[in-house]
C-alpha positions as CSV (number, residue, x, y, z in Angstrom):
1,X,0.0,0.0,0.0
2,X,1.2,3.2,-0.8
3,X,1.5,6.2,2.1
4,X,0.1,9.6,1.1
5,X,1.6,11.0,3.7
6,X,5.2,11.5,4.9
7,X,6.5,10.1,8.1
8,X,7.5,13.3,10.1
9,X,10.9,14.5,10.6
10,X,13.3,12.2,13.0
11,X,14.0,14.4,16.2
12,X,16.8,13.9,18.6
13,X,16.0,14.1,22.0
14,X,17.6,17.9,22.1
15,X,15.3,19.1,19.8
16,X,12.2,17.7,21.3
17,X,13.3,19.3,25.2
18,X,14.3,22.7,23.1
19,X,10.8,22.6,21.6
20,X,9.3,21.8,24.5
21,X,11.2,25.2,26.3
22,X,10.0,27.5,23.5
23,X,6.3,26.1,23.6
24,X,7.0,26.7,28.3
25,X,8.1,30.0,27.2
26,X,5.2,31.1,24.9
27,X,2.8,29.4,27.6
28,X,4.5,31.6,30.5
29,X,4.2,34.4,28.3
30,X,0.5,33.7,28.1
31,X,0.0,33.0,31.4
32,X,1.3,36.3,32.5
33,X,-0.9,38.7,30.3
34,X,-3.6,36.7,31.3
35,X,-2.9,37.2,35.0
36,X,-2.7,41.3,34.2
37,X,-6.0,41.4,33.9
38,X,-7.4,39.7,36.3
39,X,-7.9,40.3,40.1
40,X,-8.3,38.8,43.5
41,X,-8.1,34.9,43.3
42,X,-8.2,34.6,39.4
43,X,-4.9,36.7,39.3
44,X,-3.6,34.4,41.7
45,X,-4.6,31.3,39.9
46,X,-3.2,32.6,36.7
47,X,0.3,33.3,38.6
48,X,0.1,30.1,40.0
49,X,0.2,28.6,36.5
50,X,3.1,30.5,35.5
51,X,4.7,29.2,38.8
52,X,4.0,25.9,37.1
53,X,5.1,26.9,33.9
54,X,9.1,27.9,35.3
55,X,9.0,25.0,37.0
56,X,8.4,22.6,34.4
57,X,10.5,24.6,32.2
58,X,13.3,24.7,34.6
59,X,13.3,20.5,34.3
60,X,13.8,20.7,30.7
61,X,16.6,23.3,31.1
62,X,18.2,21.2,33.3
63,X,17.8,17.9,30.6
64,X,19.5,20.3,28.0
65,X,22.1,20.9,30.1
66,X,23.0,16.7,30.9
67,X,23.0,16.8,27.5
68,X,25.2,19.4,26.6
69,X,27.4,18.1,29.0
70,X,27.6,14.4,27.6
């Protein structure tokens, strides 16, 4: 049987944790303007998230950096 479509790119393991940051980065980015606008305990949900965010984000740093060091 013939595939229409193409099997996607391979990725290394670097380039999925560096995606990964960027998408953390855009989501913070999000998070924050979101949190501008709100007040009271919706503000601090939305900071909460962005809490998240860095945190999750710092993990993948930290797998770049094994990497890199390898």
């Amino acid at each position: 049987m013939v595939k229409i479509t193409p099997d996607p790119p391979e990725k290394s393991l670097e380039d999925s944790l560096s995606q990964v940051s960027g998408l953390l980065r855009c989501a913070t980015a999000t998070a924050c303007e979101s949190a501008e606008n709100q007040t009271g305990v919706k503000r601090d949900l939305a900071f909460s998230v962005v809490h998240l965010i860095d945190m999750a984000r710092a993990i993948v740093d930290w797998s770049l950096d094994q990497l890199d060091a390898r």
